[in-house]
C-alpha positions as CSV (number, residue, x, y, z in Angstrom):
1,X,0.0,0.0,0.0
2,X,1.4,3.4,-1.0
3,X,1.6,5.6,2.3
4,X,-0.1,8.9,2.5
5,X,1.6,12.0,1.9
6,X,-0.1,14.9,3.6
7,X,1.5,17.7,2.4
8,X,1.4,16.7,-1.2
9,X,-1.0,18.4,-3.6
10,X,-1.3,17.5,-7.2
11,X,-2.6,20.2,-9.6
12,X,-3.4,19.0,-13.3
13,X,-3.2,22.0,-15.7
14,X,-2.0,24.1,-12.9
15,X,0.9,26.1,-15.0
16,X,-1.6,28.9,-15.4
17,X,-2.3,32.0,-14.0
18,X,-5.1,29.8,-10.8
19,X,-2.8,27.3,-10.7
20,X,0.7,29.8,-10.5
21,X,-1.4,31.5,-7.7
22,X,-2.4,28.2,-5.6
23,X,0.9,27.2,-6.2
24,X,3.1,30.1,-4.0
25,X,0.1,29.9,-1.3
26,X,0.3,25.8,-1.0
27,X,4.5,26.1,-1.0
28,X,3.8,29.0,1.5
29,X,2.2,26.4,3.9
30,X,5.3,23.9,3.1
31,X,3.3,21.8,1.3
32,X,4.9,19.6,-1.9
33,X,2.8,20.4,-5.3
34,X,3.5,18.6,-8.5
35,X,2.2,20.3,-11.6
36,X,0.5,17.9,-14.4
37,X,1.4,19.9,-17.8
38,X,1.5,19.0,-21.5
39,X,4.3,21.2,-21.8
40,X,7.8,21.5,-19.6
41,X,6.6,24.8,-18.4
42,X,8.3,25.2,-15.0
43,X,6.4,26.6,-12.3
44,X,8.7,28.6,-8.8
45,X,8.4,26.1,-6.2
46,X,6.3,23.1,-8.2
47,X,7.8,20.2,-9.9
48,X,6.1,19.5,-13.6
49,X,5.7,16.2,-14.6
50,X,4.0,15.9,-18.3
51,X,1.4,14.2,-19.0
52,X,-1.7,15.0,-22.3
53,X,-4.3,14.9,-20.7
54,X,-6.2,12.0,-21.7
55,X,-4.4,8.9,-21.5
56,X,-2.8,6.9,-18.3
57,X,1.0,7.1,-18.1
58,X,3.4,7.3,-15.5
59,X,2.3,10.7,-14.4
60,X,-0.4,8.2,-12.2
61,X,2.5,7.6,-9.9
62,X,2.3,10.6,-8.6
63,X,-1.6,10.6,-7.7
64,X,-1.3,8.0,-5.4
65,X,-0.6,8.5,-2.2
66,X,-1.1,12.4,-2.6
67,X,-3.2,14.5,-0.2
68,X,-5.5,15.9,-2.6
69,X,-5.8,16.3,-6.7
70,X,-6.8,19.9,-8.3
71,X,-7.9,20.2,-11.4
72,X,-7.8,23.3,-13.8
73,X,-7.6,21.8,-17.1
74,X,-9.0,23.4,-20.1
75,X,-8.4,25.0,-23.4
76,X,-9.5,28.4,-23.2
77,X,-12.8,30.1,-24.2
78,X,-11.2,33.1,-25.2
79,X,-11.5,32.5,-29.0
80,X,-14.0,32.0,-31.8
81,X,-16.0,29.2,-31.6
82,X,-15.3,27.7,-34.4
83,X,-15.7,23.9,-35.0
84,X,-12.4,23.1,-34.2
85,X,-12.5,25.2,-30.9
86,X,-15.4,23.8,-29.7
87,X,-14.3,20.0,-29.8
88,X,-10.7,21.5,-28.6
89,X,-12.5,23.1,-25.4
90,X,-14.9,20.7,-24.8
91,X,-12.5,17.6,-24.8
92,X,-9.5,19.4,-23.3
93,X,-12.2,19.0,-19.8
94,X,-14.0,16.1,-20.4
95,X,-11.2,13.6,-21.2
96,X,-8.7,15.2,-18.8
97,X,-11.7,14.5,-15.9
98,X,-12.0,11.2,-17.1
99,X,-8.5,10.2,-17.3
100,X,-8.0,11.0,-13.6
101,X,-11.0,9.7,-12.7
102,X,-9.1,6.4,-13.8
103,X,-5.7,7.6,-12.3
104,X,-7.7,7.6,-8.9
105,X,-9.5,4.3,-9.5
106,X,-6.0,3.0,-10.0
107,X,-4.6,4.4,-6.9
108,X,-3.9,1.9,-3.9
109,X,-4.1,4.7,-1.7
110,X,-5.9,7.6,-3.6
111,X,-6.6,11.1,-2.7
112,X,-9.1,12.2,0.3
113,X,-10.5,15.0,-2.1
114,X,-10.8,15.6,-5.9
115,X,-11.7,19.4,-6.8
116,X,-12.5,19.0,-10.5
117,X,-13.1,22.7,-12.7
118,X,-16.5,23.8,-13.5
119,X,-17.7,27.5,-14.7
120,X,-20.3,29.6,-12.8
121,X,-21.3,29.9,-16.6
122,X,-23.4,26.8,-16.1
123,X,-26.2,29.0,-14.8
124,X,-28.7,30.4,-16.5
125,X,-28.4,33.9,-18.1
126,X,-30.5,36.5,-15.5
127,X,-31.0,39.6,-14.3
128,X,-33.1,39.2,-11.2
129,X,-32.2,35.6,-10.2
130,X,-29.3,35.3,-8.0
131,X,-27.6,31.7,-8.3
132,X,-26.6,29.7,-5.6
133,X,-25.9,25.9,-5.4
134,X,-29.5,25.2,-4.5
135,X,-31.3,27.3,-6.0
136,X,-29.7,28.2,-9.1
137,X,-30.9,27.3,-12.5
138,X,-28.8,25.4,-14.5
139,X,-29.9,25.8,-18.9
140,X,-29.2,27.7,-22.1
141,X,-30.8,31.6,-23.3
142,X,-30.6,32.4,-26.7
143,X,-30.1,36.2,-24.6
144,X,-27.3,34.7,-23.6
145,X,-26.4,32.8,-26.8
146,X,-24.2,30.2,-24.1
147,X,-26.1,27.3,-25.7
148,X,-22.5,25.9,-26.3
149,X,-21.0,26.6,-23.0
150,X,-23.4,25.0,-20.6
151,X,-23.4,21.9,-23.1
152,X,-19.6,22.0,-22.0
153,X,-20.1,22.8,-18.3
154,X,-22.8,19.8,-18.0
155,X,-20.8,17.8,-19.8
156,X,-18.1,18.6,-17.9
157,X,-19.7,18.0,-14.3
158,X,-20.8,14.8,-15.7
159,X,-17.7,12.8,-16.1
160,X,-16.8,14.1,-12.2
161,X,-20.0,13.0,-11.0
162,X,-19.9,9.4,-12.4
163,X,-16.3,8.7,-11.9
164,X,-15.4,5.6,-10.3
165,X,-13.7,6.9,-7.5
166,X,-15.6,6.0,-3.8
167,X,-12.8,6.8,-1.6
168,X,-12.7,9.9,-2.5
169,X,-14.4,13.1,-2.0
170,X,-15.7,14.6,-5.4
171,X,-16.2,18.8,-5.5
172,X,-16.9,20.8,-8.8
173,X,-16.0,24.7,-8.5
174,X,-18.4,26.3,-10.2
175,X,-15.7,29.3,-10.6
176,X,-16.1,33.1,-11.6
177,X,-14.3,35.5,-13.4
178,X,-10.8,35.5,-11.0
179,X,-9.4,39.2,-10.5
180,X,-5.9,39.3,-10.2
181,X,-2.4,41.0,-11.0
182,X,-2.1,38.4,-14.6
183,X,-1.2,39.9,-17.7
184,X,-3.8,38.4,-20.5
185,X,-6.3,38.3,-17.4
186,X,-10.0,39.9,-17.2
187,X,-8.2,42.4,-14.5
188,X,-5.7,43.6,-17.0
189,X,-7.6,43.6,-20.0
190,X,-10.4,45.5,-18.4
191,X,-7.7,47.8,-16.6
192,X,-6.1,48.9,-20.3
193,X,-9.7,49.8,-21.3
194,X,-10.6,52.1,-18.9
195,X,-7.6,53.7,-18.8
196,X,-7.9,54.5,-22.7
197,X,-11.2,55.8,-22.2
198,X,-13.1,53.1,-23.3
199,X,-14.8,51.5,-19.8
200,X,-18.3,52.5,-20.5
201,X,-20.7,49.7,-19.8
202,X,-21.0,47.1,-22.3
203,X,-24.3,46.2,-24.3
204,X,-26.8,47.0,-22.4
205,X,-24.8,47.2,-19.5
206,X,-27.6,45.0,-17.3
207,X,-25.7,41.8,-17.5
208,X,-24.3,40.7,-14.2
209,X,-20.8,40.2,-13.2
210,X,-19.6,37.8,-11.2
211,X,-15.8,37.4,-10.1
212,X,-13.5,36.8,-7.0
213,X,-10.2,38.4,-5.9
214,X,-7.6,35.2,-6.6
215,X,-7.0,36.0,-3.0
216,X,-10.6,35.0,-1.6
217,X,-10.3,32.0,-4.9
218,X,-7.0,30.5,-3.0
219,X,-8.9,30.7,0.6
220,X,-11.7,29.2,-0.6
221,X,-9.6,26.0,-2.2
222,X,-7.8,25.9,1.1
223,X,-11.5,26.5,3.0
224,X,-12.7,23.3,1.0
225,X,-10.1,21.2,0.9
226,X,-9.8,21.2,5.1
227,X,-13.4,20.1,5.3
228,X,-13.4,16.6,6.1
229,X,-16.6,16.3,4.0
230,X,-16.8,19.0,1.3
231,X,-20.1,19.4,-0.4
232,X,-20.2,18.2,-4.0
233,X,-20.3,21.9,-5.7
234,X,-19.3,24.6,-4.7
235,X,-19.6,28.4,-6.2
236,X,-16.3,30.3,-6.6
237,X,-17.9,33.9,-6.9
238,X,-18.0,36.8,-4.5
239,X,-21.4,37.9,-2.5
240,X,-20.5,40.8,-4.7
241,X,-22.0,40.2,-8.5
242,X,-23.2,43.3,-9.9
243,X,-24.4,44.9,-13.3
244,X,-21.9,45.4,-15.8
245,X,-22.8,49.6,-15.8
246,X,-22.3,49.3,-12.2
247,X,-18.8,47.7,-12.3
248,X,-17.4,49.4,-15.3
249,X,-18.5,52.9,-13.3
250,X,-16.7,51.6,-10.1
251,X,-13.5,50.5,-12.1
252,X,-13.6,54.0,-13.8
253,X,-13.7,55.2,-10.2
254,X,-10.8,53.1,-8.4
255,X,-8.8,54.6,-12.0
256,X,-9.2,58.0,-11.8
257,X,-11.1,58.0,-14.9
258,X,-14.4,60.5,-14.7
259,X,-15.8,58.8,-18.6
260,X,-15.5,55.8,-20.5
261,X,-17.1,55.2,-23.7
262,X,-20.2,52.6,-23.8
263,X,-19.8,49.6,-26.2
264,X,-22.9,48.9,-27.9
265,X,-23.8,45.4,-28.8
266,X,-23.4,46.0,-32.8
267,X,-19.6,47.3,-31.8
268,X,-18.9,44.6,-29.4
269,X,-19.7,42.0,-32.0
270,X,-17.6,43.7,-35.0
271,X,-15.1,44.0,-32.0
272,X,-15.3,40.4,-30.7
273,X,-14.9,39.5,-34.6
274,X,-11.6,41.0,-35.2
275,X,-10.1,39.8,-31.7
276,X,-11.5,36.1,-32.8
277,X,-13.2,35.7,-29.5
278,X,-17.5,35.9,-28.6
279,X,-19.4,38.7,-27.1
280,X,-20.9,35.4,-24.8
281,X,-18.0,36.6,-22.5
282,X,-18.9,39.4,-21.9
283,X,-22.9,40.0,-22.5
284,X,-24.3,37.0,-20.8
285,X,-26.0,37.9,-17.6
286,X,-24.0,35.6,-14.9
287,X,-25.7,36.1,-11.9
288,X,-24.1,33.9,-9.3
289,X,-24.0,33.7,-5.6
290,X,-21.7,31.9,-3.0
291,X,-24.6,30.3,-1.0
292,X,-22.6,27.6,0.3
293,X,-19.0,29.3,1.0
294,X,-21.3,31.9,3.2
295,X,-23.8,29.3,4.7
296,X,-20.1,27.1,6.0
297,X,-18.6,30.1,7.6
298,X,-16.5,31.1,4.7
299,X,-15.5,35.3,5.1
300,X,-14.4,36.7,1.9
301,X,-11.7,39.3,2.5
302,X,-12.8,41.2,-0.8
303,X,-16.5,41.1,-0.8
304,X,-17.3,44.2,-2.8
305,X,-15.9,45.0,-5.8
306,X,-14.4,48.3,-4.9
307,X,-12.4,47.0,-1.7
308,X,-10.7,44.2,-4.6
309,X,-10.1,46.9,-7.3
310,X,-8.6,49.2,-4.7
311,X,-6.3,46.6,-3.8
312,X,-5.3,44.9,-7.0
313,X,-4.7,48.7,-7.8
314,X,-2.4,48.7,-4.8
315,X,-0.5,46.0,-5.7
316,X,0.2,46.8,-9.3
């Protein structure tokens, strides 16, 4: 039997910017992390070991005996979605849940907890109904024209929830938009607009926004992975969602910028064309609540949106 090893934390696509950031917190706590990767990307104070993603190699070695197994994998949405894009995303998540869902059935001593990715996406576009875990309602809007991206996030939850793994404790993370110091990252993209004068609202500018400080995200992984029996999803969103007019006026306010010009739905999709990405990202209403973070006793340090931009702002 392969003994237990505490301190060790495996994290499968965990060379970007979530998985840099659990990373330095885990090592903080003197905890071992081994990064799964497709590529030899090193990662400060992780040790990669390569694996693709969908078949069982040697990498399962490293499963066993470990403490817990995050993963982040997934090709991301930020492109066109194109048919080639579409079966990239959806079986960059899908396979890489099922192939550890074998690693772990493999295991002679396999992992207390399994937190597998999901996106807070999986809930209906709204303006008036807040999401929780028990509440919330999971389906497409042609509004939100995310037809495609709750197939994925279903899908997705799917091959957690019927993986053949008993011993161990299975969570999806329905996770948010994640603020944080990451150049390429909703914070710096959004930071670039405003300061050029373009951080009006978007569309309409009703859509809600939901997001977490990568601070609050890493607590909450931490939070989660010390329960001794986690739920089975969890929401990785501030109490703090709010209308896209709202946010864009508050950003524009932590910036020092009195104006921003508004983006009107035509502009954004002529825009969103030439960038090869969708306006989905940014027009559907994602409403979303942390019901069960704040019901377990869960404090977010940055629980309003201004207190997080104030200190990202800080920091930069």
């Amino acid at each position: 039997m392969c003994l237990v090893k505490a301190d060790k934390i495996i994290i499968a696509g965990g060379s970007g910017f979530l998985g840099k950031a659990l990373t330095k917190v885990f090592s903080q706590r003197g905890r071992e992390v081994v990064i799964l990767s497709r590529k030899a990307t090193p990662v400060d104070s992780a040790r990669t070991v390569l694996w693709d993603g969908k078949t069982i190699g040697d990498w399962t070695e490293e499963i066993d005996g470990s403490a817990a197994l995050i993963n982040l994998t997934g090709r991301s949405v930020n492109c066109r979605y194109t048919e080639r894009h579409r079966a990239e995303i959806m079986d960059s998540r899908t396979l890489s849940t099922r192939v550890l869902g074998k690693a772990i059935h493999q295991c002679s001593t396999p992992p207390r907890t399994w937190l597998n990715s999901s996106t807070a996406t999986i809930y209906k576009h709204s303006y008036d109904h807040p999401n929780d875990e028990e509440t919330g309602h999971i389906d497409a809007s042609p509004v939100g024209r995310d037809r495609f991206s709750v197939e994925v996030a279903k899908a997705w939850e799917k091959e957690l929830k019927y993986a053949d793994a008993p011993m161990t404790h299975k969570v999806a993370l329905r996770i948010s938009i994640a603020l944080g110091q990451h150049k390429g990252g909703a914070y710096d993209i959004m930071q670039k607009l405003v300061q050029r004068g373009l951080g009006g609202h978007m569309g309409n500018g009703r859509q809600y926004i939901s997001w977490i400080h990568i601070d609050d995200f890493c607590r909450a992984i931490e939070w989660i992975l010390s329960n001794p029996r986690p739920a089975a999803v969890y929401n990785l969103a501030s109490p703090g969602a709010l209308p896209n007019k709202d946010f864009m006026a508050i950003f524009r306010k932590i910036s020092d910028r009195s104006f921003g010009l508004p983006a009107p739905h035509l502009l954004l999709e002529i825009g969103a064309f030439f960038m090869r990405t969708e306006t989905e990202l940014i027009l559907k209403s994602r409403y979303v609540t942390p019901g069960r973070l704040l019901s377990e006793g869960f404090t977010f340090h940055y629980p309003d949106i201004e207190s997080a931009l104030t200190d990202l702002r800080d920091k930069a």
